[in-house]
N, C-alpha and C positions, 0 to 999 in steps of 0.2 A: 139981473138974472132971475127967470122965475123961481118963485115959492119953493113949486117941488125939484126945480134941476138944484134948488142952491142944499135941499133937506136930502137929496140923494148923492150930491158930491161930499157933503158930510158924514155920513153913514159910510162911503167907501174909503173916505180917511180913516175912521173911526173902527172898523174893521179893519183894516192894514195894521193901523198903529198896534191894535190888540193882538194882529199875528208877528209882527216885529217887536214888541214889546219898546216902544215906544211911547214914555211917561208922559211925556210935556204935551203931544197930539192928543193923548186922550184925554190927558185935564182941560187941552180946551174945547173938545168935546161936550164931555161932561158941563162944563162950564157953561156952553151955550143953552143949555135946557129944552135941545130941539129932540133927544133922543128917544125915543119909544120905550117901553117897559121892553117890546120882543128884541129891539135891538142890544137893549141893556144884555142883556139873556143871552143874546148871541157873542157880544162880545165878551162876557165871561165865559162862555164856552169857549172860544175862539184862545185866549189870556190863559185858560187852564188845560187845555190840550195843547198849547205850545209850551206849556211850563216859565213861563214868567210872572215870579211871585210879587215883584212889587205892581205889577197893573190888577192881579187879583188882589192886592190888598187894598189899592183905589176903588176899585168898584163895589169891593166891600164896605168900604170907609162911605161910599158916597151911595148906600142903600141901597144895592143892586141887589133881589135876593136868591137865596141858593137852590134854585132847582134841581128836581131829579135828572134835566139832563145835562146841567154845569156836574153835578157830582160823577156820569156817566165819561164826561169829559177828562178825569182825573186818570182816565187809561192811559192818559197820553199822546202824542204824537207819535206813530209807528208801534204802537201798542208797549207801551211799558216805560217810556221815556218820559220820565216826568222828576219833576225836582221837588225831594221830601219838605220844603216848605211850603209849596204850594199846597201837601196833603193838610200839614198843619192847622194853615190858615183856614182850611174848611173845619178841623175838628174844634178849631176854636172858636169859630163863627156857630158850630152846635150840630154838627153832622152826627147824625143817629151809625154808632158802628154797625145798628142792624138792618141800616141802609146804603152799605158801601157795594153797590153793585154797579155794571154796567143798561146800559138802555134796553141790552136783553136780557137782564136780570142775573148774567154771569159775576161771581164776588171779581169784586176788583184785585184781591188779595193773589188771585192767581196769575195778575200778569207783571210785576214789578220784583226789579231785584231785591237783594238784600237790604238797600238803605232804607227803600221806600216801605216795602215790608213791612219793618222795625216799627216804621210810625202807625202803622195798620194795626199790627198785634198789641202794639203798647196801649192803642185804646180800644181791646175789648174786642178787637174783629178775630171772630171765630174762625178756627185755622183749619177745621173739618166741612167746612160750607161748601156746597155743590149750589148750581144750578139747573138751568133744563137740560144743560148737555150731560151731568151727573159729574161730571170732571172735579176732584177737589184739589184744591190749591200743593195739594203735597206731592198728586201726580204731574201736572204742569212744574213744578218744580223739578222734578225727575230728569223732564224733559234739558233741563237747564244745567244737568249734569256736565255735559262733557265743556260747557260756558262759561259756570262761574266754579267747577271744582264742589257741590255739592253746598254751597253757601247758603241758599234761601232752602232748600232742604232741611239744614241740619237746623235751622233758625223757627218754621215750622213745625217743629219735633219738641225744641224747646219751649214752646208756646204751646204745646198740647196736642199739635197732630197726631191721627191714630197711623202707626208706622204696623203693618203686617206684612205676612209673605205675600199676598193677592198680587201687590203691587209689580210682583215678578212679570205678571200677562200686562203690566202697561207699559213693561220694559221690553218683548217679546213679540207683541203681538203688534203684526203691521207698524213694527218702530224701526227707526236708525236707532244707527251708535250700541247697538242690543249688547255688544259683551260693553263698552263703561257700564251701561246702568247697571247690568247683571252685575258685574263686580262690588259694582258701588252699593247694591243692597245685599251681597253676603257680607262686606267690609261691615254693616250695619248690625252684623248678626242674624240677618232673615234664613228661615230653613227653609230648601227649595223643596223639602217632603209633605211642609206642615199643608199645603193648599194643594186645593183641586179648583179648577172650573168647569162649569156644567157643559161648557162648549168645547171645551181647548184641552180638559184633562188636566194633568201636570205643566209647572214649568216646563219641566224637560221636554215633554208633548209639545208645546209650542216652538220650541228651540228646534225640536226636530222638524218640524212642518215649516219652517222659514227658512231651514236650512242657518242659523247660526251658530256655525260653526267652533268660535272661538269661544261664544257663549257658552256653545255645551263642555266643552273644556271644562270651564269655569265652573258651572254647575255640578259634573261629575269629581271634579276635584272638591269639591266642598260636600260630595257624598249625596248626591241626586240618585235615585236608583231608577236604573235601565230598566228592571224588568216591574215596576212600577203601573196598577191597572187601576184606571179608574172610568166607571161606564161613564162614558161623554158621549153628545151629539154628532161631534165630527168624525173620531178613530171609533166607535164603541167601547170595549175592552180591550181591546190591541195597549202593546206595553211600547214604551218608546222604542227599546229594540223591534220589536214587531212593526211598526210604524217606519223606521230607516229600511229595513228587506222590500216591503211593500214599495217604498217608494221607488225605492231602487230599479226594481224587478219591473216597474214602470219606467222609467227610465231607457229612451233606444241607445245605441251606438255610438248615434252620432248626435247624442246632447249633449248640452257644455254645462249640464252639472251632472250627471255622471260620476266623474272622480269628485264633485265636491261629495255624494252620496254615498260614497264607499268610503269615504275618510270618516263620516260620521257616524256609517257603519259600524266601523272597525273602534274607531273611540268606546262605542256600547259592547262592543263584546269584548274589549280587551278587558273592561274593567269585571263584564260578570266571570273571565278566566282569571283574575286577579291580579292583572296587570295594572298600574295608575295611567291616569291619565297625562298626559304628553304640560297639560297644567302642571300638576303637580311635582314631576322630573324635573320640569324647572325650577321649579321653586327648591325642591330638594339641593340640586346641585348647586345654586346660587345661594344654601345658606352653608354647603359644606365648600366650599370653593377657598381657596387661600393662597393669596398671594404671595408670593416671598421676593423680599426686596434681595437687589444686588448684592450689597454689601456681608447679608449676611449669607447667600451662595458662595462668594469668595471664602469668609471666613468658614464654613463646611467643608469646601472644598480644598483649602491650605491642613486645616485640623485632619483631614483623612490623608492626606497625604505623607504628614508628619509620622500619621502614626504606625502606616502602611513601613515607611524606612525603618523603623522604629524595630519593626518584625523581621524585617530581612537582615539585618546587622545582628539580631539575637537569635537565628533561627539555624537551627544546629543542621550537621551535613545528611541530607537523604542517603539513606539505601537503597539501594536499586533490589526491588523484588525477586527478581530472576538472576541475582548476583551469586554465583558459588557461594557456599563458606566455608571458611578456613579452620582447619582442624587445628588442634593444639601445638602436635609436633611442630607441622609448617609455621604456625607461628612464631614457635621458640627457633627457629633456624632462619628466619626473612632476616638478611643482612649477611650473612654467616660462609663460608666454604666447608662441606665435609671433608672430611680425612682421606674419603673413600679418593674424593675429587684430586685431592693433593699427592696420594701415591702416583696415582695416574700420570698426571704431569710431569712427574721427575721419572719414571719408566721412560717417557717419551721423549724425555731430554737426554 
């Protein structure tokens, strides 16, 4: 076999083996000393974007070194899939935390869940770091709300992320799932009054312009205010109630949001007449709600019963309202014959 077909059937073991994670191939790989410094490179990239920790710790072990883009590789396979040893072995091999990024310079920190996280923050990786896209690790967590239950959120926060209301427009604007996040950052304590954006206005401005619905619920139950102005580029001064008429009023006949616009409508002015929000009735009646089991309906209903008999058996004889009454005479005579009565009779006998 020539030279190069035998140096190129080796290279495509060599690379398999690295994306199989396949030990024993790559040692003998390695072993033959036919491989390239760029193929080394590749196939620790290869090793650390499939997430197989003992082939990274061979090519560590056999002086393969840690490039910027074996560290860009640490995204994972399908962006975030990576197994927290593999992160290790890089921070033990000497990875700079102020070099944990991707090959476009995005922090790594923003694409991995909880476990992998943990080993990010525990050395030092800064949990406010943006990139070019500006996105920081706390909003891409956000995203991961309705995923893992608020997990790498809350894990971030305890690592020093800066947690503000802003975050509202990244739950809002052009997002799914807009009532979880929404929920999930009053749950946090955020005030949907405290921010404005210089495009978007208030929360509630955004909620209205997307039309989410259940969001604004949410918002106006946590004490959003409707008639709330802030000069923005897109409404001007318009108040989020003034923003639902408008849209509405634009709105034909025969469009299919329509009644979603009048339901959103009606949310903002019931609350500036002092009505709550359709939120909050629930919550109200679901914390005044009470059950009663069986057992003790029977026993209520035997105790009224008892006590109802109770009353009839001691309850003295009615008078009839419109009943004559009996004068004294008549009284002293009921039972009796007069005298008058008894001459009469013997006359007649």
């Amino acid at each position: 076999m020539p030279h190069d077909t035998a140096e190129n059937a080796l290279n495509v073991k060599f690379e398999r083996a690295c994306i199989k994670g396949d030990l024993q191939e790559v040692q003998r790989a390695l072993a033959s000393g036919q491989l390239s410094a760029e193929k080394l490179d590749t196939g620790l990239r290869l090793a650390t974007r499939h997430a197989h920790p003992h082939i990274v710790a061979a090519l560590f072990d056999a002086g393969v070194p840690m490039t910027p883009g074996a560290v860009g590789s640490l995204c994972g396979k399908d962006g975030g899939q990576q197994d927290p040893r593999v992160i290790r072995l890089f921070f033990d091999r000497g990875l700079n935390p102020r070099k944990c990024t991707t090959s476009r310079g995005e922090p790594l920190l923003r694409l991995f869940g909880s476990d992998c996280a943990r080993e990010f923050l525990e050395r030092g990786v800064d949990p406010n770091r943006c990139g070019p896209r500006k996105v920081s690790p706390l909003v891409s967590a956000l995203g991961q709300v309705r995923k893992d239950g608020g997990a790498v959120f809350d894990l971030l926060v305890e690592y020093g992320a800066t947690l503000d209301s802003g975050l509202f427009f990244n739950a809002l604007v052009w997002a799914t799932n807009s009532e979880i996040k929404a929920r999930f950052l009053l749950s946090k304590g955020l005030d949907p009054n405290a921010t404005t954006s210089a495009e978007w206005g208030t929360p509630l401005h955004a909620a209205v312009l997307f039309e989410h619905e259940e969001a604004i619920e949410a918002l106006l139950a946590a004490g959003a205010d409707p008639t709330a102005r802030s000069e923005c580029a897109r409404f001007g001064d318009r108040s989020p109630t003034e923003l639902a008429e408008s849209r509405l009023q634009r709105c034909s006949e025969s469009s299919g949001i329509k009644d979603t616009c009048q339901r959103i409508l009606k949310l903002l002015t019931d609350v500036q007449v002092g009505h709550p929000p359709l939120a909050t009735k629930r919550k109200i009646n679901k914390q005044h709600a009470i059950v009663t089991k069986k057992s003790q309906v029977s026993e209520d209903a035997e105790a009224g019963l008892m006590a109802y008999r109770a009353r009839v058996v001691r309850a003295p004889a009615r008078i009839t309202k419109n009943a004559p009454k009996k004068n004294q005479k008549d009284s002293a005579n009921d039972g009796c014959v007069s005298s008058r009565t008894r001459s009469r009779t013997k006359s007649a006998s």
